[in-house]
Kinemage of the C-alpha trace (Angstrom):
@kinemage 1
@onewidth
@group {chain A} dominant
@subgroup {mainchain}
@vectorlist {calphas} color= white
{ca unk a 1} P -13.308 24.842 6.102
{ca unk a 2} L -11.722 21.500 7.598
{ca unk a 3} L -9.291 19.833 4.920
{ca unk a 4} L -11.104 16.323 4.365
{ca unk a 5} L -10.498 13.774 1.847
{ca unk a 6} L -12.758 10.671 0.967
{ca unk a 7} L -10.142 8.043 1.144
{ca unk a 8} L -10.666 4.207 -0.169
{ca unk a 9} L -9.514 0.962 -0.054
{ca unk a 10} L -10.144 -2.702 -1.295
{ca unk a 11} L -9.410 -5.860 0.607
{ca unk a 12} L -10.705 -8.571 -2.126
{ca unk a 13} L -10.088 -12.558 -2.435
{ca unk a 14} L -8.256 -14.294 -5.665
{ca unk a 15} L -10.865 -14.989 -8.119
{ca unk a 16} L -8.174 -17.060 -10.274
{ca unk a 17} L -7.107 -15.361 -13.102
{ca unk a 18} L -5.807 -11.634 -13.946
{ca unk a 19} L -8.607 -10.265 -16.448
{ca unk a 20} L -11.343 -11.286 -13.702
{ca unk a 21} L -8.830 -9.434 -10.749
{ca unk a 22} L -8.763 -6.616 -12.310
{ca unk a 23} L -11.879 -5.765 -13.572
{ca unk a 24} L -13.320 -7.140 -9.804
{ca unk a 25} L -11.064 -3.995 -9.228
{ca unk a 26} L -12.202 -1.857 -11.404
{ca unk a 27} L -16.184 -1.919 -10.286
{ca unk a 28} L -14.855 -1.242 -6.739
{ca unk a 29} L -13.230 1.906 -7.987
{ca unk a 30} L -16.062 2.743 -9.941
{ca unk a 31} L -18.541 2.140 -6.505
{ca unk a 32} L -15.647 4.185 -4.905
{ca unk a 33} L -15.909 6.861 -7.052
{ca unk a 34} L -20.079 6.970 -7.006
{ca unk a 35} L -19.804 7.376 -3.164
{ca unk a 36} L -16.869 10.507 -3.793
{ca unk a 37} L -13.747 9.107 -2.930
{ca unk a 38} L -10.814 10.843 -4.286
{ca unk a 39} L -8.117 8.117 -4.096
{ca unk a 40} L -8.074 4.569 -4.051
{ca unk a 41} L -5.349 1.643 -3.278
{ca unk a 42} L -5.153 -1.808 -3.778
{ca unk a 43} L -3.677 -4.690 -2.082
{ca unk a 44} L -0.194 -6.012 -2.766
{ca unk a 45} L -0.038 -7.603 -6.298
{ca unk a 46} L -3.498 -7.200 -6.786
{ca unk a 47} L -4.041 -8.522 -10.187
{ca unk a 48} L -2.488 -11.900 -9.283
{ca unk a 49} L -2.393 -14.884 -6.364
{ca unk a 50} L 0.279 -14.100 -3.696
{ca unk a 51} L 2.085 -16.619 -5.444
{ca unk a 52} L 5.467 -15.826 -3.384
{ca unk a 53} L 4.097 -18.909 -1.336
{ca unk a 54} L 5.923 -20.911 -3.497
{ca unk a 55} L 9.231 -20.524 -5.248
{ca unk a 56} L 7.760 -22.032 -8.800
{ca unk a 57} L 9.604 -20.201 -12.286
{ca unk a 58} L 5.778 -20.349 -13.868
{ca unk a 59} L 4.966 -17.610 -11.617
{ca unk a 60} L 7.079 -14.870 -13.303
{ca unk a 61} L 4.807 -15.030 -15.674
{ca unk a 62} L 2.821 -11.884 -13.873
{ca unk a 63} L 5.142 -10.153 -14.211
{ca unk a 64} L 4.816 -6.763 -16.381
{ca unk a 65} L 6.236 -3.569 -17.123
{ca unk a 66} L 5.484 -0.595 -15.254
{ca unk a 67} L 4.442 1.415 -16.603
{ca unk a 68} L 3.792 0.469 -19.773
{ca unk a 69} L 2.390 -3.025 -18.738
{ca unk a 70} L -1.220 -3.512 -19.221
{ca unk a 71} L -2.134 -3.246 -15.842
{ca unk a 72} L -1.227 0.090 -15.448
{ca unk a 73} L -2.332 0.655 -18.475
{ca unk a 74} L -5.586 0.164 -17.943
{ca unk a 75} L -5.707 1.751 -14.346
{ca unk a 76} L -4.589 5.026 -15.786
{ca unk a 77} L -7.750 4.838 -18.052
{ca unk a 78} L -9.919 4.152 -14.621
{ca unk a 79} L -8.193 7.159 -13.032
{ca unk a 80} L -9.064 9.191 -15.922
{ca unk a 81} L -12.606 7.517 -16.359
{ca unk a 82} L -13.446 8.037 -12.345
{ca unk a 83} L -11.392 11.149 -11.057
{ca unk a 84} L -9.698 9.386 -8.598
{ca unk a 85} L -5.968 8.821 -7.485
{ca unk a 86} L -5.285 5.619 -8.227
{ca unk a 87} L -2.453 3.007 -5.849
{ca unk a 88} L -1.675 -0.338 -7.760
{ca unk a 89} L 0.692 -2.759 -6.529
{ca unk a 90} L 1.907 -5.289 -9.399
{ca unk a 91} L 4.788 -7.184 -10.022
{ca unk a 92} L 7.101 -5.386 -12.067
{ca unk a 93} L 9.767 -6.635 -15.067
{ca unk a 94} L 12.213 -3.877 -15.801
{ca unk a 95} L 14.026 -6.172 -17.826
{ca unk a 96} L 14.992 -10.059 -17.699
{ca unk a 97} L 16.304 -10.514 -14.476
{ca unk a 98} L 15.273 -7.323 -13.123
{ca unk a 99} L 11.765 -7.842 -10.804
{ca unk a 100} L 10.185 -5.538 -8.437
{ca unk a 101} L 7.311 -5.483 -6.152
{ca unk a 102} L 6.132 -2.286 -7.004
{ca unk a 103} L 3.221 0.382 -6.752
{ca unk a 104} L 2.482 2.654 -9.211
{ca unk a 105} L 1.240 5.624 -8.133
{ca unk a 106} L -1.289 7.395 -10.904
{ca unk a 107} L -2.836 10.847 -10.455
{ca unk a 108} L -6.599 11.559 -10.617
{ca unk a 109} L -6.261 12.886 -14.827
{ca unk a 110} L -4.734 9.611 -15.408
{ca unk a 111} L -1.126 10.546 -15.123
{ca unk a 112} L 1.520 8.157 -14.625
{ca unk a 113} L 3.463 10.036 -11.350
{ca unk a 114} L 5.669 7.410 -10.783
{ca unk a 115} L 6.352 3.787 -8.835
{ca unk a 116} L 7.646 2.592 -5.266
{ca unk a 117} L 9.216 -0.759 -5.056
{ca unk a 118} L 9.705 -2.610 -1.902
{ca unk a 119} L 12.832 -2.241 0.257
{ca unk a 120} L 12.905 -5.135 2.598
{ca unk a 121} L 12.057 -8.586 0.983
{ca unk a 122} L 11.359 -11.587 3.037
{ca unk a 123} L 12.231 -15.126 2.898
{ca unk a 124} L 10.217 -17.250 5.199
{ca unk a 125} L 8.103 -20.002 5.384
{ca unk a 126} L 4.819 -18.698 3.216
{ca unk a 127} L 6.712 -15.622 1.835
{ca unk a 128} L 9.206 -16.724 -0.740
{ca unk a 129} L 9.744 -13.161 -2.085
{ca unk a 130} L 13.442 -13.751 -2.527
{ca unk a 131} L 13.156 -15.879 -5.373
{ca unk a 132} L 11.078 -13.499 -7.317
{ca unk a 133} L 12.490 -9.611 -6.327
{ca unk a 134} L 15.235 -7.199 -6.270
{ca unk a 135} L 15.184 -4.657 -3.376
{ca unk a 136} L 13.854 -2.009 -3.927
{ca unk a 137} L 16.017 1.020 -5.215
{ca unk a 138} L 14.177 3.914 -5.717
{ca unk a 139} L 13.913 5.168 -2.249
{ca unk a 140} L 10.973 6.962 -0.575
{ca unk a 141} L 8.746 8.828 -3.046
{ca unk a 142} L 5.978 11.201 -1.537
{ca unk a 143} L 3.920 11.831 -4.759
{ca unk a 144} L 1.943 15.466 -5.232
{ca unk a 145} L -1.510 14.061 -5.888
{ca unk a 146} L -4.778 15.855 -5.905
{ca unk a 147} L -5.836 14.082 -3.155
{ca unk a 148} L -2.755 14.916 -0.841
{ca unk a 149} L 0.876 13.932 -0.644
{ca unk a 150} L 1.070 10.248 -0.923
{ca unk a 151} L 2.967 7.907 -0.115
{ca unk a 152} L 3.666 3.742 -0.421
{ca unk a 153} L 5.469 1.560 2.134
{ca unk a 154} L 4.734 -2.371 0.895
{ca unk a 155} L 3.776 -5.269 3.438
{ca unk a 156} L 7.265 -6.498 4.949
{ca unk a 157} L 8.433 -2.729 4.753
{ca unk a 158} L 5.808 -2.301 7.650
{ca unk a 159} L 8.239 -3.753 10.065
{ca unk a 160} L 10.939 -1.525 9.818
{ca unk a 161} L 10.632 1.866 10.908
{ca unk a 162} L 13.182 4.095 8.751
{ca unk a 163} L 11.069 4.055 5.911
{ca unk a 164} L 7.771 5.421 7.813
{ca unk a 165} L 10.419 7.971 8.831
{ca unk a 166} L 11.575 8.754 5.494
{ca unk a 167} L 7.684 9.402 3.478
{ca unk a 168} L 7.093 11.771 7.159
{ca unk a 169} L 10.374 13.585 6.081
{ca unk a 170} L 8.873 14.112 2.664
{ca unk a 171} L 5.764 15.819 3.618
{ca unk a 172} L 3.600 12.338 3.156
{ca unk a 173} L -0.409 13.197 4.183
{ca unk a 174} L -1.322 9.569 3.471
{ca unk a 175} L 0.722 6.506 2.979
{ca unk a 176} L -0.875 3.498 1.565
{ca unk a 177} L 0.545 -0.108 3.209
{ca unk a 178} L -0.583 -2.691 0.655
{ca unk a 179} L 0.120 -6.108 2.305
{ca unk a 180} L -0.516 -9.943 2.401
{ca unk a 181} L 0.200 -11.278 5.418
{ca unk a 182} L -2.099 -14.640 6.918
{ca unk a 183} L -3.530 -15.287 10.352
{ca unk a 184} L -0.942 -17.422 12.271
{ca unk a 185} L 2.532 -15.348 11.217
{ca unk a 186} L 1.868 -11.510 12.525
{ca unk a 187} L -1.808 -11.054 12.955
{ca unk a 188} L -1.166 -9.933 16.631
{ca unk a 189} L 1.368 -6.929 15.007
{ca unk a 190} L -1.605 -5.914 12.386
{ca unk a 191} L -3.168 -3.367 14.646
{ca unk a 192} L -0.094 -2.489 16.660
{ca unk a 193} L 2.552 -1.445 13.688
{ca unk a 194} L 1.089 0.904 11.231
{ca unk a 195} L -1.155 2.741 14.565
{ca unk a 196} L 2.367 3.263 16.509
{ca unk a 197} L 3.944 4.284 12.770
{ca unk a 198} L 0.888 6.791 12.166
{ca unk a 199} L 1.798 7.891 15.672
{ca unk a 200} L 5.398 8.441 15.160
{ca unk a 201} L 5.384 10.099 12.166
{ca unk a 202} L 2.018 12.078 12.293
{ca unk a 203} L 0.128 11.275 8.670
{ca unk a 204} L -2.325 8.784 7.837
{ca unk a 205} L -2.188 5.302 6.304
{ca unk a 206} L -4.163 2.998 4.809
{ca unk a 207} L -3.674 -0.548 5.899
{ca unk a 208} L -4.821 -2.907 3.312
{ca unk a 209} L -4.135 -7.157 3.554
{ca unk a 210} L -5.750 -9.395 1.201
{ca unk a 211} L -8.276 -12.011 2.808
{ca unk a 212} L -8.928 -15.785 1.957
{ca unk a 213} L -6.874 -18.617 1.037
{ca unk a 214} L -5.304 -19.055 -2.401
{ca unk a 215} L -4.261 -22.294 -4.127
{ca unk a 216} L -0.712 -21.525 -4.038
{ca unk a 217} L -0.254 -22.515 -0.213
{ca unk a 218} L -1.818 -22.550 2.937
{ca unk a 219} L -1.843 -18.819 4.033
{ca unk a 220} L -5.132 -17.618 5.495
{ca unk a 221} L -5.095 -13.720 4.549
{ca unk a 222} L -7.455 -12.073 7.454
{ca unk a 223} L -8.246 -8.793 6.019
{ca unk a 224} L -8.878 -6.513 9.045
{ca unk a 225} L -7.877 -3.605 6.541
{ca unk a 226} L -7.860 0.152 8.100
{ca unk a 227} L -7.122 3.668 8.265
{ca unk a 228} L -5.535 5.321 11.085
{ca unk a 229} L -5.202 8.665 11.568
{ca unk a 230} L -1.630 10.305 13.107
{ca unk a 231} L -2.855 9.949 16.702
{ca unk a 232} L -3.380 6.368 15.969
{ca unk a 233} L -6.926 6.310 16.275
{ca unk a 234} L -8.770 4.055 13.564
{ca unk a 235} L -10.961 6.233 11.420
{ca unk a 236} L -14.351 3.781 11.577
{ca unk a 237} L -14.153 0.622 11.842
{ca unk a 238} L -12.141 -2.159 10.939
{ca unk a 239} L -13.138 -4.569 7.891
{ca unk a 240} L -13.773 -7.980 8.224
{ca unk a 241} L -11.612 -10.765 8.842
{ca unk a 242} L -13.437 -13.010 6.311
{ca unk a 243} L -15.007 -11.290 3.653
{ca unk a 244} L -14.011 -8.776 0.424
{ca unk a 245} L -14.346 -5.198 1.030
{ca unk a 246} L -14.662 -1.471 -0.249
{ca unk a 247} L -13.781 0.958 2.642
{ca unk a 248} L -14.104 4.340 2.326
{ca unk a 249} L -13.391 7.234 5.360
{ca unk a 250} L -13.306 10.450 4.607
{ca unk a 251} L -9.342 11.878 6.439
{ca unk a 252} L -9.241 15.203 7.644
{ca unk a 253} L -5.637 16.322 6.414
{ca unk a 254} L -5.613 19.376 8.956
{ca unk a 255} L -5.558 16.919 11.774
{ca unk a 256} L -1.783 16.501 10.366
{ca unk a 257} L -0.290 19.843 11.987
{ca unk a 258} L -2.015 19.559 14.849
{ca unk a 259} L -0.920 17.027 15.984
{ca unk a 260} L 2.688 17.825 14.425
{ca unk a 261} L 2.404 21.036 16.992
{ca unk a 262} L 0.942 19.183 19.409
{ca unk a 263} L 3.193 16.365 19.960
{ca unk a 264} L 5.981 18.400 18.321
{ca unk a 265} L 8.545 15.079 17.323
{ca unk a 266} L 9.277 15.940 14.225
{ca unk a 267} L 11.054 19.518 16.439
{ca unk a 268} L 12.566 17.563 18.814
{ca unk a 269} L 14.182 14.655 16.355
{ca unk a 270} L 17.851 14.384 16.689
{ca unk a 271} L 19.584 13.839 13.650
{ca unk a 272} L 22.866 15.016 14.596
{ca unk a 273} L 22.773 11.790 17.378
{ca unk a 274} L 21.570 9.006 14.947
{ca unk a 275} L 24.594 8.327 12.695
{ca unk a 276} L 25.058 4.731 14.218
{ca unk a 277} L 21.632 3.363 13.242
{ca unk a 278} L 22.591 3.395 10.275
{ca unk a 279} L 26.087 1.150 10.637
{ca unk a 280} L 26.340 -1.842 8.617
């Protein structure tokens, strides 16, 4: 009997404030869960604006504790109240000072299993994320779900490819790529990067971008969310460019070691001949 998981995603627009966000979030889990999905991830920050557009002080004002902000809070309840894995990307405050773009990662019985935070952090024109984060410190996580081992690799991260290395090392199944990126920056890299990193490291991930513009700049998030699977194949089709979406595929997990015996790079990696990628 083949391994297959329903797998979900949302790629929704700002509806201006947080209580709206998240329970716009919460109906599309529920919907999720009515059609059998088993896991579910959300775009980067999801209960606010992508206000890294700006540098503005107002704007730490998102921030919360994870986990014990409300957010998560209240998405451990959904996971409890809908079965399903839940992925939810949120600013975090560990303390004053001390800010994270983060994912918590929070199993299907509601449990709290634990957080990614974003390694690389850009500073560009339309992604100010400087002013507002820390790099991220707690390194890789691959988190023992009951949908699969999962991963998180955040928007920028997407880039670089240690990390995708890294969650394959663990044993990842799935990593979700919650991003916000606009038309005119990287669009033409948005079906080339996470296919080739599926590819390389032989799992599946969900790419997820928000879509619409926001009032805190002029970024026009496309959407275009996906999953591919590890030969880099999308698994249906792509979602709009233009328009708020559930998508839901179901991800056969056995596809994973074929491929791995197939292809066979994880065998023929060469650790031992590496040591100066990773010179200052």
């Amino acid at each position: 009997m083949a391994n297959v998981v329903r797998a979900a995603l949302v790629q929704a627009t700002w509806t201006g404030d947080t209580e709206s966000m998240v329970a716009k979030h919460e109906e599309h889990a529920r919907e999720a869960a009515r059609r059998g999905a088993k896991i579910i991830g959300f775009q980067e920050v999801f209960n606010s604006p992508y206000f890294c557009q700006v540098e503005e002080p107002e704007h730490y004002r998102w921030a919360e504790p994870v986990p014990d902000g409300p957010t998560v809070r209240r998405m451990r309840a959904l996971a409890r109240e809908t079965g399903m894995v839940i992925v939810a990307p949120v600013f975090e405050a560990e303390q004053p000072g001390f800010y994270y773009n983060t994912a918590a990662v929070i199993d299907a019985d509601g449990t709290y299993l634990g957080k990614y935070r974003k390694h690389h952090i850009p500073q560009l024109k339309g992604f100010r994320e400087k002013f507002y984060f820390k790099p991220g410190n707690l390194g890789w996580p691959v988190f023992d779900t009951a949908a699969g081992k999962v991963g998180v690799y955040i928007c920028y991260d997407r880039h670089f490819p240690e990390g995708w290395r890294q969650l394959g090392l663990a044993g990842a199944q799935l990593v979700y790529n919650p991003s916000a990126t606009h038309r005119s920056l990287s669009s033409h890299l948005w079906r080339l990067e996470q296919p080739a990193a599926a590819v390389a490291n032989a799992y599946y991930i969900a790419a997820i971008n928000r879509v619409g513009q926001e009032e805190y700049g002029d970024n026009d998030f496309y959407g275009t969310s996906y999953f591919v699977d590890p030969r880099g194949q999308f698994v249906g089709d792509v979602a709009s460019d233009s328009k708020e979406e559930l998508v839901i595929r179901d991800l056969d997990l056995d596809l994973i070691e074929e491929v791995r015996q197939q292809w066979a790079f994880y065998r023929d990696r060469r650790p031992d001949a590496y040591e100066g990628l990773v010179q200052p």
